[in-house]
C-alpha positions as CSV (number, residue, x, y, z in Angstrom):
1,X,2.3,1.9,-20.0
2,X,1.2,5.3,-19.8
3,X,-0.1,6.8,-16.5
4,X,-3.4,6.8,-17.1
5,X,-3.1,3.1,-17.8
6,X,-1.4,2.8,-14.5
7,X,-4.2,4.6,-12.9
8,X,-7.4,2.8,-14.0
9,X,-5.4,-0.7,-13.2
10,X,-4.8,1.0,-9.6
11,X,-8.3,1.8,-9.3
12,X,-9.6,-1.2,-10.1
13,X,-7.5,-3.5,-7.9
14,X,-8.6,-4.9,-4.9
15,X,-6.6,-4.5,-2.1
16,X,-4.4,-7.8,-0.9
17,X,-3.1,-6.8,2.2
18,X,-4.7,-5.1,5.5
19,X,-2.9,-3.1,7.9
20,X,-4.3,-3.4,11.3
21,X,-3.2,-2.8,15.0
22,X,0.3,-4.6,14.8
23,X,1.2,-2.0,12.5
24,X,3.3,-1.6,8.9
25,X,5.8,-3.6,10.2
26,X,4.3,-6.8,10.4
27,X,3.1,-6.6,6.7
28,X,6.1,-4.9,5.0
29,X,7.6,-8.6,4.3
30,X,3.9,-9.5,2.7
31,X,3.8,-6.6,0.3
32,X,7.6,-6.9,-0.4
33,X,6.9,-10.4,-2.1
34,X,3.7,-9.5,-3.6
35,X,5.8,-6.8,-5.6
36,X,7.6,-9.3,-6.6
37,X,4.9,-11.2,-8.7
38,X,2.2,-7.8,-9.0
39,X,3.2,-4.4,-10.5
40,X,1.0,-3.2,-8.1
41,X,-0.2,-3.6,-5.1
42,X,-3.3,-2.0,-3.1
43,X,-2.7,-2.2,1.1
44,X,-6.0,-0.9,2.9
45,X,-5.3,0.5,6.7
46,X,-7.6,-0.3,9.2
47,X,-8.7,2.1,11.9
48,X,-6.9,0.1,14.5
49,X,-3.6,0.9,12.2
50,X,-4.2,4.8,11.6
51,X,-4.7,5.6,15.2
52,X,-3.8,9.4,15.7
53,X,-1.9,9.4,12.2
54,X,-3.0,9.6,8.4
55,X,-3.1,7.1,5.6
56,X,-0.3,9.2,3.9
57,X,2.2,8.8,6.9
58,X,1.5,5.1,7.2
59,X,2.0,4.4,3.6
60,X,5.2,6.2,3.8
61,X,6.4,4.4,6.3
62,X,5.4,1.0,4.6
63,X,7.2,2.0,1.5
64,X,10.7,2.2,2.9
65,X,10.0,-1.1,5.2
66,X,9.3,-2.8,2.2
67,X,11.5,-0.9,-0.2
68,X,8.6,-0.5,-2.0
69,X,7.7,2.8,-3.9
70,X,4.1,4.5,-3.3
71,X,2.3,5.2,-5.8
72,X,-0.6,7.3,-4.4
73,X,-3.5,6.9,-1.5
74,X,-7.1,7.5,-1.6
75,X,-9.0,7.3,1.5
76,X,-7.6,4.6,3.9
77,X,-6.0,2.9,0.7
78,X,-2.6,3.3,-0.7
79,X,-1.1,1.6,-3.9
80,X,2.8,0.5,-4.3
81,X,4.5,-0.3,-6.8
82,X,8.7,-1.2,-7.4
């Protein structure tokens, strides 16, 4: 599948799992089996998750809880993939 392929199909998920105020932690086992039946998988961050950090640094840090890879972020949105 080429990259732009990847893209659009990124783009036009919706996302499945929301990161709120108990932080990455608490979803990293939810996004670790939905990797297991999705390519991909789109994780919106609440406010109450970002606090005094960005998106960027929170999907980093969900990625290697889950052992998940990230794909990219937009906005409060990231996208991970295996």
């Amino acid at each position: 599948m080429s990259d732009d392929d990847t893209a659009r199909r990124a783009h036009e998920l919706d996302a499945t799992i929301r990161v709120g105020k108990k932080g990455v932690e608490s979803v990293a086992d939810e996004l670790d089996r939905q990797l297991g039946d999705a390519e991909l998988v789109k994780v919106k961050f609440l406010r109450s998750a970002r606090g005094g950090t960005d998106t960027e640094t929170l999907a980093d840090e969900l990625a290697a809880a889950a052992g998940a890879e990230l794909y990219r972020t937009r906005g409060n949105t990231a996208v991970f993939s295996r």
